[in-house]
C-alpha positions as CSV (number, residue, x, y, z in Angstrom):
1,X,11.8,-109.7,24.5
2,X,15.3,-110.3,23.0
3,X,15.1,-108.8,19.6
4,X,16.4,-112.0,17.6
5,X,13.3,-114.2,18.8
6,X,11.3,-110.4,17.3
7,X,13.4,-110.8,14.1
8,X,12.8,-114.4,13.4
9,X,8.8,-114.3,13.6
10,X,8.7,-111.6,11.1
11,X,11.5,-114.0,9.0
12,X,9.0,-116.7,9.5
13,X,5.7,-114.5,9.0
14,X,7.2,-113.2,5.8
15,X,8.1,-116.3,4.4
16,X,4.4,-117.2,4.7
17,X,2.9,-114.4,2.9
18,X,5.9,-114.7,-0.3
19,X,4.6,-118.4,-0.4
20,X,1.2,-117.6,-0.5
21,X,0.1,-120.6,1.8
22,X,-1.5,-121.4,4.7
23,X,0.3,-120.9,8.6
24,X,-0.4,-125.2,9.0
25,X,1.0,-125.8,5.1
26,X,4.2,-123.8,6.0
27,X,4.6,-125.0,9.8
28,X,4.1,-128.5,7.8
29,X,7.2,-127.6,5.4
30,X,9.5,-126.5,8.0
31,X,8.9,-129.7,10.7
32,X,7.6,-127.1,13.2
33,X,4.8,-127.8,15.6
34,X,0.9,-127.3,14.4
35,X,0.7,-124.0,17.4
36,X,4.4,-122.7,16.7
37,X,3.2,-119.4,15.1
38,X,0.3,-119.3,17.4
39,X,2.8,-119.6,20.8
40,X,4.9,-117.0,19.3
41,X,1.9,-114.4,18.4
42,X,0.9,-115.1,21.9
43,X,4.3,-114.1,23.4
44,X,4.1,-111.1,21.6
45,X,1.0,-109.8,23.1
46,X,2.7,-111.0,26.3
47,X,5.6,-109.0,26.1
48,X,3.6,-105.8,24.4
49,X,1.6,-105.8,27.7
50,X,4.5,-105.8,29.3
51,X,5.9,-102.8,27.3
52,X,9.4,-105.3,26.4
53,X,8.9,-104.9,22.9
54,X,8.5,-101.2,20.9
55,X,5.1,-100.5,19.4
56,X,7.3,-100.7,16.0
57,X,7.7,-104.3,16.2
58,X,4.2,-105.3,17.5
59,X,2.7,-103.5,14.6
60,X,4.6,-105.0,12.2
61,X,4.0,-108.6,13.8
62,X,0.5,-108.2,14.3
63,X,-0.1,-106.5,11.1
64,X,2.2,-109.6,9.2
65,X,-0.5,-111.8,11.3
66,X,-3.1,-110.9,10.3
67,X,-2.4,-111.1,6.9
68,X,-1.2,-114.4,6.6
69,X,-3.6,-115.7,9.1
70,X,-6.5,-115.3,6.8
71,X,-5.7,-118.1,4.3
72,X,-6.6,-120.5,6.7
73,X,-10.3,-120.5,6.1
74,X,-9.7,-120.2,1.9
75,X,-7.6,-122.3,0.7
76,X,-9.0,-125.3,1.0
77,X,-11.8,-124.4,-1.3
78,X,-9.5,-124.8,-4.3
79,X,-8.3,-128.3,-3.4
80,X,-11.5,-129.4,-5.3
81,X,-9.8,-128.7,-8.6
82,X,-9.6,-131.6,-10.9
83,X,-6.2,-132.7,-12.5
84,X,-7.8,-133.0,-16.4
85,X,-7.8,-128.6,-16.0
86,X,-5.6,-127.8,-19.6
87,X,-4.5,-124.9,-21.4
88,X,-4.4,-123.7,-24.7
89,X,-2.5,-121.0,-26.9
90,X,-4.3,-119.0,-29.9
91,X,-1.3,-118.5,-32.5
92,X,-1.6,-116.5,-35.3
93,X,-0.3,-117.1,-39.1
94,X,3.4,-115.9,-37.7
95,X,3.5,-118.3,-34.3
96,X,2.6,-115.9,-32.2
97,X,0.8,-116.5,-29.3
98,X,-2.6,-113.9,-29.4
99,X,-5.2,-115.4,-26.8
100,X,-4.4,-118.0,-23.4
101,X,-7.2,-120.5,-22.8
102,X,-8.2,-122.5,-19.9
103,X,-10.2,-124.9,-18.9
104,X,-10.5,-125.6,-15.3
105,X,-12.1,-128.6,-14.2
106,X,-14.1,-128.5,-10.5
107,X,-15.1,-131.9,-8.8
108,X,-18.7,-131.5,-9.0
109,X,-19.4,-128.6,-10.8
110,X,-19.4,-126.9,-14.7
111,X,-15.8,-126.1,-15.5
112,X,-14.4,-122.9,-14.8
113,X,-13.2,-121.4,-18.7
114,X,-12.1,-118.6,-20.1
115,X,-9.3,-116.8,-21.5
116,X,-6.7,-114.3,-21.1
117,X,-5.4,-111.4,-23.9
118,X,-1.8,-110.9,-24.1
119,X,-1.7,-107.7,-21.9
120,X,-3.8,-109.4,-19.6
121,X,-1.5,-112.3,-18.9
122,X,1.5,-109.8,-18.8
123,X,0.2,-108.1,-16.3
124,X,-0.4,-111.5,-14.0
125,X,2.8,-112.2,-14.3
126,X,4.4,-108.9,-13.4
127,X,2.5,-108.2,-10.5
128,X,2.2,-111.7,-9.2
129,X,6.2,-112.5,-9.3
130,X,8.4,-112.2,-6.6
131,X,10.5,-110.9,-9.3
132,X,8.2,-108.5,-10.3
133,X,5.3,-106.4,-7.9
134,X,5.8,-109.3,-5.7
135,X,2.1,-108.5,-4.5
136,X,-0.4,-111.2,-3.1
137,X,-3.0,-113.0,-5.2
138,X,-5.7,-111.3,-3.7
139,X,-4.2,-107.8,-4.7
140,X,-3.8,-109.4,-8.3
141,X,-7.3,-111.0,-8.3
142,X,-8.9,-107.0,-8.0
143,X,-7.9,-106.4,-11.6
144,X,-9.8,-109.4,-13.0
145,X,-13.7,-108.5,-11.1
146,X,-15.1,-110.6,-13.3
147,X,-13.4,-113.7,-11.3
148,X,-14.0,-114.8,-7.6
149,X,-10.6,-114.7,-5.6
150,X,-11.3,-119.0,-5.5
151,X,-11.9,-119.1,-9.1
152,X,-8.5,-116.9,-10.0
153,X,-6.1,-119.2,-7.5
154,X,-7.9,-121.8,-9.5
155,X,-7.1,-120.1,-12.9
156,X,-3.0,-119.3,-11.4
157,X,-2.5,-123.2,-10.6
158,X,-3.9,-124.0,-13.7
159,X,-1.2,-122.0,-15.5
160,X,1.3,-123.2,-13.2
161,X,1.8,-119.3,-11.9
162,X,3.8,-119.1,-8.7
163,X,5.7,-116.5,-6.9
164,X,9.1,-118.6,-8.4
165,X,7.8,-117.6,-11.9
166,X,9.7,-115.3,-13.9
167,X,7.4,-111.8,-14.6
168,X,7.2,-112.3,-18.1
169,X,4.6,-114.8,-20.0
170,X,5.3,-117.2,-21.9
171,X,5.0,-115.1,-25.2
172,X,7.1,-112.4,-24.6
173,X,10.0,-114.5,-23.6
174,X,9.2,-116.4,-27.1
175,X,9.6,-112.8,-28.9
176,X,12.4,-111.8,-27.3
177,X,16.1,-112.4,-26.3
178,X,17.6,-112.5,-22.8
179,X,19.2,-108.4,-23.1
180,X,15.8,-107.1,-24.6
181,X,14.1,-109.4,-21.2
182,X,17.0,-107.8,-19.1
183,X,16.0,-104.8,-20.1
184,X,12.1,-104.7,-20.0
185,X,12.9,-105.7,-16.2
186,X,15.4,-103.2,-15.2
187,X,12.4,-100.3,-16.6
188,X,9.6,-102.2,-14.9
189,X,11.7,-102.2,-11.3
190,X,12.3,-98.5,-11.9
191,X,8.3,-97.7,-12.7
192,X,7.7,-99.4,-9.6
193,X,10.0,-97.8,-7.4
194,X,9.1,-94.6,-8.8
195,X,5.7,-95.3,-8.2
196,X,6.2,-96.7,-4.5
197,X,8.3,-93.7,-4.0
198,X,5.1,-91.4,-4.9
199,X,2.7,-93.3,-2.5
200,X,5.0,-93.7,0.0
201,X,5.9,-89.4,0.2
202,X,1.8,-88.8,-0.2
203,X,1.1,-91.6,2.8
204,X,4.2,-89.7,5.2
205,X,3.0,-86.4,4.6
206,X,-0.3,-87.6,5.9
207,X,1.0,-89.2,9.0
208,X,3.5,-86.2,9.3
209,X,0.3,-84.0,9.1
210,X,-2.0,-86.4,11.4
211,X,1.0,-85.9,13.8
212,X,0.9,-82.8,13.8
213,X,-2.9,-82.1,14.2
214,X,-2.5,-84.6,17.6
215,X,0.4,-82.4,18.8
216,X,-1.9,-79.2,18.2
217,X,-5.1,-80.6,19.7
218,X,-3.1,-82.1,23.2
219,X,-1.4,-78.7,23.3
220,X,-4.5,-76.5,23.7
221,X,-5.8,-79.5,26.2
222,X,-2.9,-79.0,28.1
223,X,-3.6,-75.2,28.3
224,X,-7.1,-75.4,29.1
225,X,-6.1,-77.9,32.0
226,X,-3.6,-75.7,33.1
227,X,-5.6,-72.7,32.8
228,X,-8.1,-74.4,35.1
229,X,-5.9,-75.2,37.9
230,X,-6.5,-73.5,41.1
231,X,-3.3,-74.0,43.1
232,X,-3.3,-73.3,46.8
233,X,-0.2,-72.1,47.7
234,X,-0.1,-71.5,51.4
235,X,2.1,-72.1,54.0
236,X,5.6,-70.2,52.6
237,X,8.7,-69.6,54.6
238,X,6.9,-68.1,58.1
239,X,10.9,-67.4,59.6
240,X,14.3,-66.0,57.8
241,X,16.0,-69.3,56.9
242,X,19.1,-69.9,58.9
243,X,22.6,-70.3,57.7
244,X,24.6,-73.2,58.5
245,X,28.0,-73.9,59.7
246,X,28.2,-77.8,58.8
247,X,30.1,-79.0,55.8
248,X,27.5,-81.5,54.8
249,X,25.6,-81.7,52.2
250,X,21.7,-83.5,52.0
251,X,20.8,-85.6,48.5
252,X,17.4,-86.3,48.8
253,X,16.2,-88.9,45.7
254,X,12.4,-88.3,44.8
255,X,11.6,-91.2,42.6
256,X,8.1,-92.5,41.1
257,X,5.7,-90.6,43.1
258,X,2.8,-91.7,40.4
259,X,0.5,-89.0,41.8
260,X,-3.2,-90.2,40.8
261,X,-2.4,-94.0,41.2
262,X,-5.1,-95.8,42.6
263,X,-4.2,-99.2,44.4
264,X,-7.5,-100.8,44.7
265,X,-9.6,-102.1,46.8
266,X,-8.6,-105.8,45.3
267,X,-5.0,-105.2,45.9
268,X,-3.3,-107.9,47.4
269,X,-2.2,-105.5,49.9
270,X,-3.3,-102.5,51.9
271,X,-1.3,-99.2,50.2
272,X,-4.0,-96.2,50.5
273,X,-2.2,-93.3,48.4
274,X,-4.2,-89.9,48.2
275,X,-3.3,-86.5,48.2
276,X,-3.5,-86.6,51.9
277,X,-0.9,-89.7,51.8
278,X,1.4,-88.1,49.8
279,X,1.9,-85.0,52.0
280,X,2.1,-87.0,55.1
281,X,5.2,-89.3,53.2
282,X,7.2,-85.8,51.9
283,X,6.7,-85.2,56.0
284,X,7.7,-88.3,56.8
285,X,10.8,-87.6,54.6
286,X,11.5,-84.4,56.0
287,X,11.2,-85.4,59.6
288,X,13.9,-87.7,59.1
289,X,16.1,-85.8,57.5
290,X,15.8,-82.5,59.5
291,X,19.1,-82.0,61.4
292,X,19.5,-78.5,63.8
293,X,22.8,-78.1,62.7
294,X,21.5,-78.0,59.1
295,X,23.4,-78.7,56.0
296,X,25.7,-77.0,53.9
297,X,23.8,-77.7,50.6
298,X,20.1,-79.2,50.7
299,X,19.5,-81.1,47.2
300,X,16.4,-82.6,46.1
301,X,16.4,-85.0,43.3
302,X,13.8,-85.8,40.9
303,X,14.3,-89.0,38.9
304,X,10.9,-89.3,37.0
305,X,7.4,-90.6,37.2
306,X,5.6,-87.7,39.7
307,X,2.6,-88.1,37.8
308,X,0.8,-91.7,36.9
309,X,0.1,-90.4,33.5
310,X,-2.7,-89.1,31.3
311,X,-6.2,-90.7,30.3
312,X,-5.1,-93.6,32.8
313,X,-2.2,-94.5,30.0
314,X,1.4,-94.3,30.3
315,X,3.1,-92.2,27.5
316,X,3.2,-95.1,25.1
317,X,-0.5,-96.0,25.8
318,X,-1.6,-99.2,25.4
319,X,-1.5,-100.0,29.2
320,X,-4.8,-99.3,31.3
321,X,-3.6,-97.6,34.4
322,X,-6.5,-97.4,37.5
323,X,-6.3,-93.7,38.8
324,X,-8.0,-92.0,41.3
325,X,-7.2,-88.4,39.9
326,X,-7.5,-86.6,36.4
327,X,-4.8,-84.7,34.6
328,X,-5.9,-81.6,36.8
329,X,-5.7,-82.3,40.1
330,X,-3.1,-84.7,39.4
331,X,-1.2,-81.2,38.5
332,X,-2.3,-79.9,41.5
333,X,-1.4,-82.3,43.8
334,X,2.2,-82.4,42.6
335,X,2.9,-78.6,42.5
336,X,0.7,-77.7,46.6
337,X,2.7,-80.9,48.0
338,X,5.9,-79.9,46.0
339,X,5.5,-76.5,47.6
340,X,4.9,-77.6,51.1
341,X,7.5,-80.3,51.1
342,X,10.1,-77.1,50.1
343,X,8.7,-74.8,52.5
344,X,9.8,-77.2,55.5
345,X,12.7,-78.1,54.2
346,X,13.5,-74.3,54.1
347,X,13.2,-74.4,57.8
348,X,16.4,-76.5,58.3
349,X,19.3,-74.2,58.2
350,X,21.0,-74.4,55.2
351,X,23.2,-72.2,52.8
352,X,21.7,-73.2,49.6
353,X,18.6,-75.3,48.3
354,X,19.0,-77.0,44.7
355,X,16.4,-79.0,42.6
356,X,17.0,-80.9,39.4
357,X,14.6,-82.9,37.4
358,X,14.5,-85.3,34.6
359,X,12.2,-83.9,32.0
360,X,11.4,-87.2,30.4
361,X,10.2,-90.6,32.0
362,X,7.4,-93.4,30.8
363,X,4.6,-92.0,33.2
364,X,3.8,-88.6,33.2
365,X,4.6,-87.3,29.8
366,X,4.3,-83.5,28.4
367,X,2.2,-82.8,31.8
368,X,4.6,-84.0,33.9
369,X,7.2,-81.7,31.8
370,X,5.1,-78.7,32.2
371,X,4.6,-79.5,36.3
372,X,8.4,-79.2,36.8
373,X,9.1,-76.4,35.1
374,X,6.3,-75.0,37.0
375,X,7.2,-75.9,40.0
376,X,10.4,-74.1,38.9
377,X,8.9,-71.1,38.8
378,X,7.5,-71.3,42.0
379,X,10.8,-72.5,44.1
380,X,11.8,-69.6,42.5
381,X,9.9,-67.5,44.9
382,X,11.4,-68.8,48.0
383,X,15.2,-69.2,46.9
384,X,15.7,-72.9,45.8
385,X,17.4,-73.1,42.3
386,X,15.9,-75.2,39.8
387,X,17.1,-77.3,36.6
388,X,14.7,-79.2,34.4
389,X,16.5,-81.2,31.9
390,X,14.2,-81.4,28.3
391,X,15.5,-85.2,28.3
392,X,15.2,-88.7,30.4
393,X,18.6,-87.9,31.6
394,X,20.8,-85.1,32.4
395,X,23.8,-84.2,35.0
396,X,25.3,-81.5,37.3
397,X,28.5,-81.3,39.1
398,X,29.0,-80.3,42.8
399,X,31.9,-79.8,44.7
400,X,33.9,-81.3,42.1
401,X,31.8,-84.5,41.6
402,X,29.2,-84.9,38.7
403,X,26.3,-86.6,39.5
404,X,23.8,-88.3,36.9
405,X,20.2,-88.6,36.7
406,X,17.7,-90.7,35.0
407,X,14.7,-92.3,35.3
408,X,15.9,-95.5,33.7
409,X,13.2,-95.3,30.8
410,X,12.5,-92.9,28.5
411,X,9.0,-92.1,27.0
412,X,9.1,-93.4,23.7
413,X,12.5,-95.2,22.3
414,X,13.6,-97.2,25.1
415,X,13.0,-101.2,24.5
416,X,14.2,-101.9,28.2
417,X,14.5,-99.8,30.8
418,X,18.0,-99.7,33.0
419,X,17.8,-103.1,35.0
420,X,18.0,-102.5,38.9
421,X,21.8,-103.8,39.1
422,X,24.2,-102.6,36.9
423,X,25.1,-105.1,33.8
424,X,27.3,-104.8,31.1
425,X,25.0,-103.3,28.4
426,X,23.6,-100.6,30.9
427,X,27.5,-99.8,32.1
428,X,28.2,-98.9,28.2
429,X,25.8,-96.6,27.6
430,X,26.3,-95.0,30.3
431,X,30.0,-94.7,29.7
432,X,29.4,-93.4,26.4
433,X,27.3,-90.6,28.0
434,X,30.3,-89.8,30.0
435,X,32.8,-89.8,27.2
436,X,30.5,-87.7,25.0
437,X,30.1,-85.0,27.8
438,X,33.8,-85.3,29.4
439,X,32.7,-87.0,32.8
440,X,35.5,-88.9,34.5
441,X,33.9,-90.5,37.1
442,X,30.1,-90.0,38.6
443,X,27.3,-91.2,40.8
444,X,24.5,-92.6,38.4
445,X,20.6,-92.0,40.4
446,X,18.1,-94.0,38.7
447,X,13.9,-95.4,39.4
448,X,11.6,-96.7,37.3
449,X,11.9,-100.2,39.5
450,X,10.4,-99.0,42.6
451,X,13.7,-101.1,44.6
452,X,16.9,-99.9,45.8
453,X,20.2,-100.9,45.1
454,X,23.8,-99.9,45.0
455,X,26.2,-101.3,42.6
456,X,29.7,-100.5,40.9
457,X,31.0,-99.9,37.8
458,X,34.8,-99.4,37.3
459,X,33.9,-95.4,36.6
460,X,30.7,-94.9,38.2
461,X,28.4,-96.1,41.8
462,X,24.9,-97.3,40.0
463,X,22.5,-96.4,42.3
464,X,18.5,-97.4,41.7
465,X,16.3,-95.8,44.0
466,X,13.0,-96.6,45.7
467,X,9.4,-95.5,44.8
468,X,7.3,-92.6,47.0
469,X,4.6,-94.6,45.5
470,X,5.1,-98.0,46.1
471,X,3.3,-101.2,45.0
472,X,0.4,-101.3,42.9
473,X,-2.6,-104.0,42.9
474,X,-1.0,-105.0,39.7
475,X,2.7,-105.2,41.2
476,X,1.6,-106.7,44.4
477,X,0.0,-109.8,42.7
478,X,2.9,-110.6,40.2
479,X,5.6,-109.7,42.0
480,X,5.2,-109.4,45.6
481,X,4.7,-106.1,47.9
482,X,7.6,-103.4,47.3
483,X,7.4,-101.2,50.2
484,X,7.1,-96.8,49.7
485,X,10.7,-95.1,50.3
486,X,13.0,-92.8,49.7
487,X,16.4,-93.0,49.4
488,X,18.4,-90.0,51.0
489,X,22.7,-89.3,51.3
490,X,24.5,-87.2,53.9
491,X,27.6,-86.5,52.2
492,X,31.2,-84.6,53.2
493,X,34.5,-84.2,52.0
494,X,35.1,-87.7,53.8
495,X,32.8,-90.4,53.6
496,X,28.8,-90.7,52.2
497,X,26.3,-92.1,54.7
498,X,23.2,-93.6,52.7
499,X,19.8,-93.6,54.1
500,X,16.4,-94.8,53.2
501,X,12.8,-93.9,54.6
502,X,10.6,-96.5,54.8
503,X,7.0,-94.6,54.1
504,X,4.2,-97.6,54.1
């Protein structure tokens, strides 16, 4: 969702709860149709489902909402006062105002009457002003019990009190000149600040501590679950590995793997994945790519996504995933058919074996994290090097040429992910990642969109790869079946031949 249609609904929702009225009173005002706010709120939830808008800007939408929506069902109740409602003034022997008296006439009913001291009425209009507190008349209402929140909007249109009104009755601006009323003001803006300030640091040290009692409790989850894990590990190396005379070099692009996710048996389409499944694709992959005469250099890619994600939510929650695997054998899945995917790959002869890996994508999360850099450790044990980058993106250069991975998306910040065909936005932040880390020109491997494409920028190829995964029930119905690959590149000093493996 573009972030000027976000920007104006909070204008709009804003100006609503200054003016203290109704959604229909200030759709009314402005000539806009009787559902315009409702459309828009609707959109929102739309495009929050659809994770294209941050959980920053829903909150404050929805939380602006709710407020505001409210009013509806009270403000009518005070339409029933009568026109003949008066004021009066106490005065004492020097003309100063000492008591405020009112009188408010209901339709129907004994009149509403009462009074206000001096302090009292000071205090209306300081917190009541837009000018002053600027707080709502509900807020203001909670100092005055004795008074229904009806029977005080009653009592504020009677005095003619509105957020327009300056914060100072009428008799303090009688007793005092426009420097002494400048400033009373300036002192009263500082008190508040000073006083926000105070709530506000006591309210962020709670969420910073909140924060930080999540981060402890997932952390010893995430060590029990790992300490639980019983990995089987078989099938290693059974010859020497062979050496290889060919000047080629094998990028294989492992993309959304989304180990756990469960297709359905509603899906639109037929797409059984299983731990079983996702051994027989890797060997679908590595038949393919197996070549006698080997390969110089054998690298695997991993651009995010192996795992579906924890407590069948993506990193930013919010979004029901269907799963046929917990955290725990989702772990185990990844790291046995990790293994056995590098084990025959170490069959084909080869002079070095290389694997890098995004550490950050929208799926997996911290678990996904902790599987690559366990799997690290384990590739260790039969010769392939391993990088995991601690970001969604990272880079490494060989033979001269630096290539650049990410998933597309991270797990938190991003508002959109990296479309599937380079545009202009996309093309400058990625330039700005090569100007920041002295990259001339590169070969950009992204997922995230389950589809393959190749485009060009003027320092960069753009390449989006496809999903091991696939389509899911959900995909399948909105936007048509996306077929299981992976994209693959046999590579020289001379030319690049692309490849892609069609798995489902």
């Amino acid at each position: 969702m573009k972030s000027e249609t976000i920007n104006k609904l909070i204008k709009h929702l804003k100006a609503i709860k200054a003016a203290d009225i109704t959604i229909n009173q200030y759709e009314k005002i402005n000539n806009l149709s009787s559902t315009f706010i409702k459309n828009k709120i609707y959109s929102i939830k739309v495009a929050h489902e659809d994770e294209t808008i941050s959980d920053e800007d829903y909150n404050t939408i929805m939380n602006l909402y709710e407020s505001v929506k409210q009013k509806h069902s009270r403000n009518s109740d005070i339409e029933d006062t009568d026109n003949r409602s008066e004021v009066t003034l106490d005065r004492d022997d020097n003309g100063r105002i000492t008591q405020y008296n009112f009188s408010v006439s209901i339709r129907d009913k004994v009149p509403l009457t009462g009074h206000f001291t001096r302090d009292e009425m000071s205090l209306i209009y300081r917190l009541y002003s837009s000018y002053g507190s600027n707080i709502t008349q509900r807020e203001v209402s909670r100092f005055f019990p004795e008074y229904s929140l009806c029977d005080f909007k009653r009592i504020l249109r009677t005095f003619n009190i509105t957020k327009a009104s300056a914060p100072f009755p009428q008799h303090i601006i009688e007793e005092n000149d426009k420097s002494t009323l400048l400033d009373m003001q300036f002192r009263e803006k500082e008190n508040d600040f000073l006083k926000s300030y105070e709530a506000d640091k006591v309210r962020q040290m709670d969420l910073q501590l909140k924060k930080y009692m999540k981060e402890n409790y997932d952390l010893k989850n995430q060590i029990q679950s790992f300490s639980n894990i019983n990995l089987n590990l078989t099938g290693g190396i059974s010859v020497t590995p062979k050496p290889s005379n060919s000047k080629k070099d094998l990028f294989i692009y492992l993309s959304d793997m989304h180990i756990g996710a469960s297709v359905g048996e509603n899906s639109l389409y037929n797409n059984t994945y299983d731990a079983k499944e996702v051994q027989n694709r890797l060997n679908k992959i590595y038949n393919t790519v197996y070549n006698a005469d080997g390969y110089d250099s054998i690298i695997v890619c991993n651009i995010g996504d192996s795992l579906d994600g924890e407590y069948n939510q993506t990193t930013r929650g919010g979004h029901y995933l269907p799963q046929n695997m917990d955290e725990k054998q989702q772990i185990k899945c990844f790291l046995e058919s990790m293994y056995g995917f590098f084990t025959n790959l170490s069959t084909i002869p080869h002079n070095e074996i290389k694997y890098y890996a995004v550490g950050e994508s929208n799926h997996g999360g911290v678990y996904e994290y902790a599987s690559q850099i366990a799997l690290s450790k384990v590739l260790d044990t039969i010769n392939v090097k391993s990088t995991v980058w601690d970001k969604f993106i990272g880079h490494f250069i060989h033979k001269g040429h630096t290539y650049i991975c990410s998933h597309g998306k991270d797990n938190k910040d991003m508002f959109k992910n990296w479309p599937l065909t380079l545009n202009d936005k996309t093309e400058g932040i990625i330039n700005e990642y090569m100007d920041i880390n002295n990259i001339s020109t590169a070969t950009v491997i992204k997922g995230d969109l389950h589809q393959s494409a190749i485009t060009y920028g003027k320092r960069f190829v753009y390449r989006s790869v496809g999903s091991l995964f696939g389509s899911s029930g959900w995909i399948m119905k909105n936007f048509g079946n996306t077929h299981a690959a992976c994209d693959y590149s046999i590579v020289d000093e001379n030319q690049s031949l692309d490849g892609r493996v069609i798995l489902n």
